[in-house]
N, C-alpha and C positions, 0 to 999 in steps of 0.2 A: 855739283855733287849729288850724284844719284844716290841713294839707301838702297835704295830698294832693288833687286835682284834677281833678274830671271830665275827659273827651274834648271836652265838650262845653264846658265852663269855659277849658279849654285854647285852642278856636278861637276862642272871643269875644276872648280877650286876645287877639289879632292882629288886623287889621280884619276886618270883620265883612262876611261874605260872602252874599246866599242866594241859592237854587240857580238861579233865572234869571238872576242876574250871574255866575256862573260859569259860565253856557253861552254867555253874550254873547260875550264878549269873544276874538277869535280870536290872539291873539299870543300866544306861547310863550315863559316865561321858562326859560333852560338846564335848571334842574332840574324843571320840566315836559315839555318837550322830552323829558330822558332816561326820566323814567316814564312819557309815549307808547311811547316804542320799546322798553320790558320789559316793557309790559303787554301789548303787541301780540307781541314776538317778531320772531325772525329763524328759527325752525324747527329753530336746532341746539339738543343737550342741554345747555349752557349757558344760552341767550337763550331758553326755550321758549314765552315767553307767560304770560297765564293766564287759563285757558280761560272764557270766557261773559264777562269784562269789557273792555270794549273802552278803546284808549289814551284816548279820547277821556272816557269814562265815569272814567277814573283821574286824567284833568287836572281834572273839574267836582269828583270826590271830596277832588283835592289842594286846591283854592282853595274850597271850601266848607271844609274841618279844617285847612287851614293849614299843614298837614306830614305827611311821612309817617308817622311817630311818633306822629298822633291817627288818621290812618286805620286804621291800625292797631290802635291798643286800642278803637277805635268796634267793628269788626268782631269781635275776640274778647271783644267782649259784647253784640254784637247791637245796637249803637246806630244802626249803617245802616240797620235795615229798622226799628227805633222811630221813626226821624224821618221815613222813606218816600223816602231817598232812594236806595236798593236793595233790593228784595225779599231774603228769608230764602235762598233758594238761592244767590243771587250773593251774599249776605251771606259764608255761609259757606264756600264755594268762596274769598272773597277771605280770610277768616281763615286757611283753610289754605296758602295758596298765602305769609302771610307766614311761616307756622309750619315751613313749609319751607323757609324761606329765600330762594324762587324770587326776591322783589322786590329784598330787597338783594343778593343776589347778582348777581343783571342792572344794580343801580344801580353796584356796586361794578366789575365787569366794562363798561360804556359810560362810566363815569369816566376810567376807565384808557386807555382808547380814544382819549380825548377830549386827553389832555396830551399823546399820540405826534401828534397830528395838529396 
């Protein structure tokens, strides 16, 4: 009995996505939406982006792993660019960018935003 659970294990158990149906489809669910606008930025030191992936590139990443929680450990092992769905630079560029916190920190920051309004 294995616990423990690939990235890749992880997104199959939710429906199962591949990467022409996640480019399809143009509607935006709220927590799509909010990782459009951290991964793009707003320019202050808060919201800054991250840099080479665009929001669009972070919503086919979200709906091909299912959550941010599998895009995430896909990256800090190189599972992005094994499957080919981002080269080894923006690979790693996106590993860093959670290791710094930058993405929840902008999810947790446009959340908060989001109950004031």
């Amino acid at each position: 009995n294995n616990t423990h659970k690939s990235c890749h294990e992880q997104r199959r158990k939710s429906k199962p996505v591949t990467k022409k149906q996640a480019k399809k489809s143009t509607r935006l669910t709220k927590e799509e939406a909010l990782l459009y606008k951290v991964f793009t930025g707003d320019g202050t030191p808060e919201l800054p982006g991250v840099f080479h992936i665009s929001g669009r590139m972070a919503v086919i990443l979200y709906r091909f792993y299912g959550s941010i929680k599998a895009i995430k450990e896909a990256a800090e092992v190189s599972e992005l660019r094994l499957h080919g769905v981002i080269g080894p630079k923006r690979s790693a560029t996106l590993a860093e960018a959670f290791s710094k916190g930058t993405i929840h920190r902008g999810m947790g920051i446009l959340e908060c935003d989001q109950t004031w309004t």
